[in-house]
Every structure is written in C-alpha cells, then in structure tokens.
C-alpha positions as CSV (number, residue, x, y, z in Angstrom):
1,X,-23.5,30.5,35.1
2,X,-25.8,31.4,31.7
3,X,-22.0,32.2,29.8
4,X,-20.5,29.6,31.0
5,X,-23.1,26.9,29.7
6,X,-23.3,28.8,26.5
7,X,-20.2,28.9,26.0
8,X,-19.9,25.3,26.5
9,X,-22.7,24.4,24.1
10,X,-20.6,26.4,21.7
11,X,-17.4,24.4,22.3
12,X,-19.5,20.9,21.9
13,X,-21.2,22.0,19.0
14,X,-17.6,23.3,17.2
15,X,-16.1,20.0,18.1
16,X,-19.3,18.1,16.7
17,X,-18.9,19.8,13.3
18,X,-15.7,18.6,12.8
19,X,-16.3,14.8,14.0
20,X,-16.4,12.6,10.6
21,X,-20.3,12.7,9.5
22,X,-20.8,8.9,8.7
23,X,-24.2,7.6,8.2
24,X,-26.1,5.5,10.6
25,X,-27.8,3.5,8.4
26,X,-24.7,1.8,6.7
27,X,-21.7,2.6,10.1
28,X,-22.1,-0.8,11.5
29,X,-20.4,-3.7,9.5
30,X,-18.4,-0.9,7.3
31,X,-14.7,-2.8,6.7
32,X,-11.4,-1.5,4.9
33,X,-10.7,-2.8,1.0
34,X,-6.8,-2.9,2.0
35,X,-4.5,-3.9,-1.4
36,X,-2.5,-7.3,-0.5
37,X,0.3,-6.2,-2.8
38,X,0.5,-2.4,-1.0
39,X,-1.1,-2.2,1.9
40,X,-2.8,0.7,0.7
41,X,-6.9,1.1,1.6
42,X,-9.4,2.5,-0.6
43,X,-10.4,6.1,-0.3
44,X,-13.1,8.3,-1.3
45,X,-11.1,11.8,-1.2
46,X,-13.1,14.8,0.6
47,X,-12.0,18.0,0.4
48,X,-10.9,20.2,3.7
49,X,-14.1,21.7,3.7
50,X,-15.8,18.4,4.2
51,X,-17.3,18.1,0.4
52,X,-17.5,15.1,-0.8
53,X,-15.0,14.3,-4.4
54,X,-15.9,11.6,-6.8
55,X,-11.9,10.4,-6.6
56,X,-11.4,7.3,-5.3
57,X,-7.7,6.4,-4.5
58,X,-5.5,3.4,-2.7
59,X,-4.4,5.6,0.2
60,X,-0.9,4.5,1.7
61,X,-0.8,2.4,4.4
62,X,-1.5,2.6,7.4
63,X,-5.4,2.7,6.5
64,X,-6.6,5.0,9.0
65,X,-9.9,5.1,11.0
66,X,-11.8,8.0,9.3
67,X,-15.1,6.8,7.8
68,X,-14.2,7.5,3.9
69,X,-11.8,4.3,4.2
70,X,-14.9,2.4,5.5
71,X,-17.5,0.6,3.2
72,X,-20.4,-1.2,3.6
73,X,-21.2,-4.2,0.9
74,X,-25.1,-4.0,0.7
75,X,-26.6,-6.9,-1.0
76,X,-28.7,-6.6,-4.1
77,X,-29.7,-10.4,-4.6
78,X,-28.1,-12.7,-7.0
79,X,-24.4,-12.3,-5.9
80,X,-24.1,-8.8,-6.6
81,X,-23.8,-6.2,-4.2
82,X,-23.5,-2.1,-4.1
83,X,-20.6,-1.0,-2.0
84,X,-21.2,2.4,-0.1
85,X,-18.9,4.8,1.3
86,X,-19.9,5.3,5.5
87,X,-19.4,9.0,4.9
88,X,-22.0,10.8,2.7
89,X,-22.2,14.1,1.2
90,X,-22.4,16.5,4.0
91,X,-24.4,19.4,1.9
92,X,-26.6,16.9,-0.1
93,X,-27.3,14.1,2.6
94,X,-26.7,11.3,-0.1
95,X,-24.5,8.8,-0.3
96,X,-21.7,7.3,-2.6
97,X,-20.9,4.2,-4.1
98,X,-18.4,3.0,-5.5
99,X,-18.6,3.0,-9.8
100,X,-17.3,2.4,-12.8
101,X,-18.9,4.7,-15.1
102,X,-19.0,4.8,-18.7
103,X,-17.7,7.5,-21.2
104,X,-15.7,8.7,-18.5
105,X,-12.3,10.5,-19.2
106,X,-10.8,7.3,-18.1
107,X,-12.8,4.3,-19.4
108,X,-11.6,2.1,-16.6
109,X,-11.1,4.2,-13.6
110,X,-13.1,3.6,-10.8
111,X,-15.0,6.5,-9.1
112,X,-17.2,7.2,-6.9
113,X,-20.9,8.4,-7.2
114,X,-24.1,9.0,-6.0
115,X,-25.5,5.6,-5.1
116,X,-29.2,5.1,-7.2
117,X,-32.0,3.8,-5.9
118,X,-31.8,0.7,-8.8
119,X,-28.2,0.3,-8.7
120,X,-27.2,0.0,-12.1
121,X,-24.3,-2.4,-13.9
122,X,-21.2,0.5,-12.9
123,X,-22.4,0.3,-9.1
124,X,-22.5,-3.9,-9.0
125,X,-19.7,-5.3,-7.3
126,X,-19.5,-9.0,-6.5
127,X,-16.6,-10.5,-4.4
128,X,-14.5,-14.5,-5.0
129,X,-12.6,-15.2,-2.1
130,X,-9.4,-16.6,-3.2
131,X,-6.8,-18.2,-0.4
132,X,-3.1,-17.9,-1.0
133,X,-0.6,-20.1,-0.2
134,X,0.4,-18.4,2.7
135,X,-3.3,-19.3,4.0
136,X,-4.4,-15.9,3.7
137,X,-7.5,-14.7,2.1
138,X,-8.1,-12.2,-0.4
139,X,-11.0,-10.8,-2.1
140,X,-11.3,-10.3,-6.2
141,X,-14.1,-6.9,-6.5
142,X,-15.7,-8.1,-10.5
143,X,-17.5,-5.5,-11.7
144,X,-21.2,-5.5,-12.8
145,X,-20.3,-3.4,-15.5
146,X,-17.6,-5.1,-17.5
147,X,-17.6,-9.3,-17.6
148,X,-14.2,-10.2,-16.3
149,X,-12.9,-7.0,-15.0
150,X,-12.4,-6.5,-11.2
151,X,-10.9,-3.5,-9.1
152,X,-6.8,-3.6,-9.4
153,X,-4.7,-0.7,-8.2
154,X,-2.0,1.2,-9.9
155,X,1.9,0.9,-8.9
156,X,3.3,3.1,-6.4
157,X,3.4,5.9,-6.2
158,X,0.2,5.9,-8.2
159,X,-2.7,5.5,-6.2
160,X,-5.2,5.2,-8.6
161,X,-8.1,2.6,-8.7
162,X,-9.1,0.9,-12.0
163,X,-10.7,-1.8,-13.6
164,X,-8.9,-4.4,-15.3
165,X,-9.0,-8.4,-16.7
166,X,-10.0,-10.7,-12.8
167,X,-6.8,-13.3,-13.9
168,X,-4.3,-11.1,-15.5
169,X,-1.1,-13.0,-13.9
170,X,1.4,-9.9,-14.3
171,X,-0.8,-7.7,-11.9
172,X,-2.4,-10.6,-9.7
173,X,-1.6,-9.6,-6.2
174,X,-2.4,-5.8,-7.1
175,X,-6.0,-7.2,-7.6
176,X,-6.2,-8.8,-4.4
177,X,-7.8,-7.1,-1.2
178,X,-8.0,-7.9,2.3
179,X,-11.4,-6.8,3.9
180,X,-11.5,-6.2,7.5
C-alpha cells in the first residue's frame, strides 16, 4: 500500500509541475487584450521549459485559456494603470508587465518586463473606451511612455506588438482591443 501511495504522490506532483504557474495575487479579474481587426490576443511567449521571454506577440485567434494570454490592469491612481501578466517567472518568482522600453532595438516595440515596484512611464498604460458603430466596444492601451502613442498590432502574419500615433486613421481598428 506504501508504493502505491508513493507512487501516486509522484503522479500528482508530475502533473502539478506542468499546470500553468499563474499568480494568486493578480489570477482573479485577469481578461484577454483580443485585437478587433484580428482576433488575435496578446501574449507573453514562454519557452517549453516554462522560462519566462520578454516577447510579447498578438497570438492567432482563438485566444486560448493559458494564463500568459491573461492580464490584470492594476491601478496606479490618476488614470494610469500597470498591466501584469497572470503567469510570472517560474525561476525568479517575479512578475511581468507589459512595457515599452527605451533604447530598445526596436524603439516602439512593446515588451514585456519585470514589473518595478514604482512603475515607471514604459510600464503606464491607460485605457479610452471607444464604441463603434456596430455598438461594440473597444479599448485604445496609451502609453505612459510616449504622449499619443497606444498599443497597435502589426498585419498578419506579423504578430508583433508596437506602439504607434492613438488616431492614426489607416491602422485604426488594428489599435482597437476587446477586453474580456
């Protein structure tokens, strides 16, 4: 009977270590960022292995249920918010937010990074609802970084995230995101 229950324990604790690790602190009101124009969700990439990746990608639809699609807008007073990942780094135990660095190889990409105790500008998000004329309504991300510059998404097939002018009419709807 001693086998059997160990052997057991060992099964559970196998299957645990491959369950999503997503934080308790930030799991409950965690929502998608789905693109209007796509349908595509953003995603923090982790690696096989379960490290954490600072690339941040629209991810084809369908979003999927795995906590790396999931964020949690936390506010910061004033209309700005930080806006963390509900997975966080498995060998560090910190989490990640999403950012728009400076002096990065790409200027405007957005990443994601170690969320700071004082969030500064790259991790301040702020949201303007906007309702279309089909009644449905989206969300503009502005970054605290740049004045004017929200969170648009690249043209399929490229899946990258980036920052670029709130109003610019040629890209609108690929600025426009549906939380839920």
């Amino acid at each position: 009977m001693n086998r059997i229950t160990t052997i057991l324990a060992i099964a559970v604790l196998t299957l645990a270590g491959g369950l999503v690790v997503a934080s308790p602190a930030v799991a409950a009101g965690a929502q998608h960022m789905q693109n209007r124009r796509t349908g595509d969700c953003i995603d923090q990439h982790f690696k096989s292995n379960g490290a954490a990746d600072i690339m941040v990608y629209a991810w084809p639809d369908p979003c999927h249920n795995v906590g790396n699609e999931h964020w949690v807008w936390e506010a910061l007073g004033d209309g700005w918010y930080r806006v963390v990942n509900n997975r966080w780094d498995p060998a560090t135990g910190r989490r990640w937010c999403l950012s728009a660095p400076e002096r990065a190889a790409d200027n405007n990409r957005v990443y994601a990074e170690y969320c700071l105790p004082t969030p500064p500008p790259k991790q301040k998000w702020a949201r303007a609802s906007i309702t279309a004329p089909d009644s449905m309504t989206t969300s503009l991300i502005h970054s605290g970084r740049v004045e004017d510059m929200c969170i648009g998404q690249h043209t399929s097939p490229y899946t990258k995230l980036y920052l670029g002018k709130c109003w610019d009419e040629r890209n609108n709807m690929l600025f426009r995101w549906i939380m839920s």
